[in-house]
C-alpha positions as CSV (number, residue, x, y, z in Angstrom):
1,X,0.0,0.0,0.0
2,X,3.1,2.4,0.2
3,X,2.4,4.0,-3.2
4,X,-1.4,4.5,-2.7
5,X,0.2,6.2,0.5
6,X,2.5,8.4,-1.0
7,X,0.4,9.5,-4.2
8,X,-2.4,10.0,-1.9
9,X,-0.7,12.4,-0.2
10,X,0.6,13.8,-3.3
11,X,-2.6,14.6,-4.5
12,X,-3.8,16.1,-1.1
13,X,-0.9,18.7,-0.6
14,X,-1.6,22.1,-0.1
15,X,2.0,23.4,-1.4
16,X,0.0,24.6,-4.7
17,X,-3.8,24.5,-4.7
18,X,-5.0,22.4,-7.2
19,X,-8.0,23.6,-9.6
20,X,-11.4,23.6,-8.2
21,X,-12.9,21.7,-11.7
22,X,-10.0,18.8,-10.8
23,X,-11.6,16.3,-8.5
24,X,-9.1,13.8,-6.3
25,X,-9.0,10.9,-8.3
26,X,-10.3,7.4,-6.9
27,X,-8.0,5.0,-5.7
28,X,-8.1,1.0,-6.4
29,X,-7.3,-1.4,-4.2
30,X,-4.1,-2.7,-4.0
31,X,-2.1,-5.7,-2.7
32,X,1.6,-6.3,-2.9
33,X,4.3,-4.7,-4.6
34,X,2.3,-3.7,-7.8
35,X,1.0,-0.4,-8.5
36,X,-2.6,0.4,-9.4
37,X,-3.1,0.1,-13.7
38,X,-3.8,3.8,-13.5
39,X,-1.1,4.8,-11.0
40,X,1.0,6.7,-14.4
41,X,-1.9,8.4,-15.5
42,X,-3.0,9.9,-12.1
43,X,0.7,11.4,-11.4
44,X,0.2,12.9,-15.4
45,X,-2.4,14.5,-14.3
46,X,-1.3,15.9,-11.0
47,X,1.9,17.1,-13.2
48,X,0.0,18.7,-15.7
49,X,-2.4,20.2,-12.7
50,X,1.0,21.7,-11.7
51,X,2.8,23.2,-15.3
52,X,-1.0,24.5,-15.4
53,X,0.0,26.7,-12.3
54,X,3.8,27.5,-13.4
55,X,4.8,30.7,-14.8
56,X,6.8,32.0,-17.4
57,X,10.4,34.2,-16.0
58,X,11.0,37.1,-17.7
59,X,14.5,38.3,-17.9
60,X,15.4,40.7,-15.3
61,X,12.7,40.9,-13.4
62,X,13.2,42.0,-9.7
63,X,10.3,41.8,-7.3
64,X,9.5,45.5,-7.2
65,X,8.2,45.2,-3.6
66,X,8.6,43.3,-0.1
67,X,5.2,41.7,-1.3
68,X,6.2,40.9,-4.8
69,X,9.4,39.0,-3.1
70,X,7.8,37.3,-0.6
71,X,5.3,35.9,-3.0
72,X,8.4,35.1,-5.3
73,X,9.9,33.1,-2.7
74,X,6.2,31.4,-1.8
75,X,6.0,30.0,-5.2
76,X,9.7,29.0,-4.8
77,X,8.9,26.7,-1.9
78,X,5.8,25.4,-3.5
79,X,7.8,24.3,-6.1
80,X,10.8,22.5,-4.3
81,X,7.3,20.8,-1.9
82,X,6.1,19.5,-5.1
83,X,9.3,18.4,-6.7
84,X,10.3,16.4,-3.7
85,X,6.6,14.5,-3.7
86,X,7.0,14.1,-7.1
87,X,10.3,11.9,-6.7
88,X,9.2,9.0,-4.7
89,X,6.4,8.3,-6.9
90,X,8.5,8.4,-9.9
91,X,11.1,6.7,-8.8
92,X,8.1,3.9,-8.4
93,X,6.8,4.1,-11.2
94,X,10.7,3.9,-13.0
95,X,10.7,0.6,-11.5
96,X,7.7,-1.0,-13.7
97,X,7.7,1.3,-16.6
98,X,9.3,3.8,-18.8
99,X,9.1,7.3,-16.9
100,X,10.8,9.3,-19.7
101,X,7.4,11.0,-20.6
102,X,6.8,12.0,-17.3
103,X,10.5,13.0,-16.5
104,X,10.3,15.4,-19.3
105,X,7.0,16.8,-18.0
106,X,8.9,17.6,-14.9
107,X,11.8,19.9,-16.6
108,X,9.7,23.0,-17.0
109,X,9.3,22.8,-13.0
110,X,12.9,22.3,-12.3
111,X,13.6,25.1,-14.5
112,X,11.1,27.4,-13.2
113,X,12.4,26.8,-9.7
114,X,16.5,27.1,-11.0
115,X,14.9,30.7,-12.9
116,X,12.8,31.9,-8.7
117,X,15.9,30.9,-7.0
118,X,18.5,32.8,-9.0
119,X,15.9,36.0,-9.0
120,X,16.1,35.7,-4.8
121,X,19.7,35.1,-5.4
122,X,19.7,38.6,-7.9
123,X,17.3,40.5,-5.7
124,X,19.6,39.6,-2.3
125,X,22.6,40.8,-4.3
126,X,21.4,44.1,-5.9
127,X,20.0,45.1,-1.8
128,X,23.4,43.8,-0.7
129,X,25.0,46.6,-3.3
130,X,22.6,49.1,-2.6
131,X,23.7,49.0,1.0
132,X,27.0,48.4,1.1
133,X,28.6,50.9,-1.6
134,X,27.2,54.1,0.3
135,X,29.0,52.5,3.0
136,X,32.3,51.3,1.6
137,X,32.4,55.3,0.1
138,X,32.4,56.5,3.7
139,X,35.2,54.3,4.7
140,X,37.7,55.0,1.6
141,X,36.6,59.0,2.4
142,X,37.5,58.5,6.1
143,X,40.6,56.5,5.4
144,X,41.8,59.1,2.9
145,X,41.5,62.2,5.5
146,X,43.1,60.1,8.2
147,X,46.0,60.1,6.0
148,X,46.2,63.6,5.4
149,X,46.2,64.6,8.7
150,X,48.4,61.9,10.0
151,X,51.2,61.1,7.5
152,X,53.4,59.3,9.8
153,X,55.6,56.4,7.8
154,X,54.0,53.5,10.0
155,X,50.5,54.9,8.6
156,X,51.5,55.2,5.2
157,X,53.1,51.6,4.9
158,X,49.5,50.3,6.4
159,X,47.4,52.8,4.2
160,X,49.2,51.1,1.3
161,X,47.9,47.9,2.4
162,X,44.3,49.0,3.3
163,X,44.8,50.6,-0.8
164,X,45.2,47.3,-2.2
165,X,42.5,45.6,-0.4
166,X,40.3,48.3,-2.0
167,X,41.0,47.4,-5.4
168,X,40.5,44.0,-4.4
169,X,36.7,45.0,-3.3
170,X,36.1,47.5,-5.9
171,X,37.1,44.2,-8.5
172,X,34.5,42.3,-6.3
173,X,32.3,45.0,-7.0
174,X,32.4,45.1,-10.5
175,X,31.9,41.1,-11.0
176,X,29.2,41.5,-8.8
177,X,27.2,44.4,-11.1
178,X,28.5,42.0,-14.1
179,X,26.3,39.2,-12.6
180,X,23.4,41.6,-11.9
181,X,23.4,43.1,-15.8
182,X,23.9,39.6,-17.6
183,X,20.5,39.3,-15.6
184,X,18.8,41.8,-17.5
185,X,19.3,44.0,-14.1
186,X,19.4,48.0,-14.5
187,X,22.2,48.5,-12.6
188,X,22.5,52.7,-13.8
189,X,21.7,53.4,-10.0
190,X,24.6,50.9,-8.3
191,X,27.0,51.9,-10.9
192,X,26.8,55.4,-10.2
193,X,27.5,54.5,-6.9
194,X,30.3,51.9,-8.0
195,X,31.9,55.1,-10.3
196,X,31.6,57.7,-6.9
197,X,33.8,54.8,-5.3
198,X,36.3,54.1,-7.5
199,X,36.9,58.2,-7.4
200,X,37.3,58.1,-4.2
201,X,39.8,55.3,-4.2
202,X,41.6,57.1,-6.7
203,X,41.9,60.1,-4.6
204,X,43.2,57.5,-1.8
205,X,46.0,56.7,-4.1
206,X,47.0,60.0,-5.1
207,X,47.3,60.6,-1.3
208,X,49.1,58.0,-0.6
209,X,51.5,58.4,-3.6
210,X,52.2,62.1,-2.0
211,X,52.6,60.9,1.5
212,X,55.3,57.8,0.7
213,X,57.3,60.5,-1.6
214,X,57.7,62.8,1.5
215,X,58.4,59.9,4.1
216,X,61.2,58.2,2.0
């Protein structure tokens, strides 16, 4: 009875509501390892009750709200509840009979999921920029008027330090703003920000380069 279990339960969960014209399929008794005739047909339907439900990703499209996220990352963990009832059943199934129809019914889901989790990866990312580069401005700015005020040797040999961990970051930066725009991200905003930083780092060098001539 395991399968009548399993697909039973697969055809009661709530992760995605299924139509209201879609009734629950009737279930045949069963005895022993094999599976009920229509056992294939019922998970083709509950697929196809699913890719009914599964949008389409357009390129570049960050949630424009909190609410649009959250409802982005709702469908994601519908999806990833279905997929993981789906496999138990299908791996069943595999064992008496040729699942290659309903395998390639599944890839739309798998794709749609790989497509919601990448746009929560994107979305994370561009709020992660939006934060940080404000923030990493402040710091190079500070850094560079500590240096001004305070050329001592000691704090020139560890400003030149600090400089080349900011080319590190600002390199960072820009493979991060690469990811967002192969995307289909607008990234104008962030690489305004990214340009103002890079300045600044610029002016850090030039302060640098002044201080080390006068301390050697």
């Amino acid at each position: 009875m395991k399968n009548t279990v399993i697909l039973r339960h697969l055809l009661k969960t709530k992760a995605l509501h299924m139509p209201s014209a879609t009734p629950e399929p009737s279930f045949a008794s069963e005895s022993g390892p094999a599976l009920a005739p229509d056992f294939g047909s019922k998970l083709q339907k509950y697929l196809l009750c699913i890719l009914d439900q599964v949008l389409p990703v357009t390129n570049g499209s960050l949630p424009a709200s909190e609410t649009e996220l959250q409802q982005l990352i709702s469908e994601k963990n519908q999806l990833e509840a279905h997929l993981t009832l789906l496999a138990a059943p299908l791996d069943l199934l595999s064992e008496q009979e040729n699942t290659a129809a309903l395998t390639r019914l599944c890839q739309p889901l798998y794709q749609r999921l790989e497509q919601l989790t990448q746009a929560e990866e994107v979305h994370a990312l561009f709020a992660r920029l939006q934060q940080d580069l404000p923030e990493m401005i402040l710091q190079v700015k500070a850094l560079t008027a500590h240096l001004r005020f305070s050329p001592l040797a000691e704090r020139v040999v560890t400003s030149q330090s600090e400089l080349e961990n900011w080319y590190r970051r600002c390199d960072h930066v820009a493979n991060q703003l690469d990811r967002l725009e192969r995307f289909g991200v607008n990234i104008q905003a962030l690489e305004n920000r990214y340009v103002d930083l890079i300045i600044q780092v610029g002016e850090l060098q030039e302060t640098l380069d002044r201080h080390w001539i006068a301390v050697a």
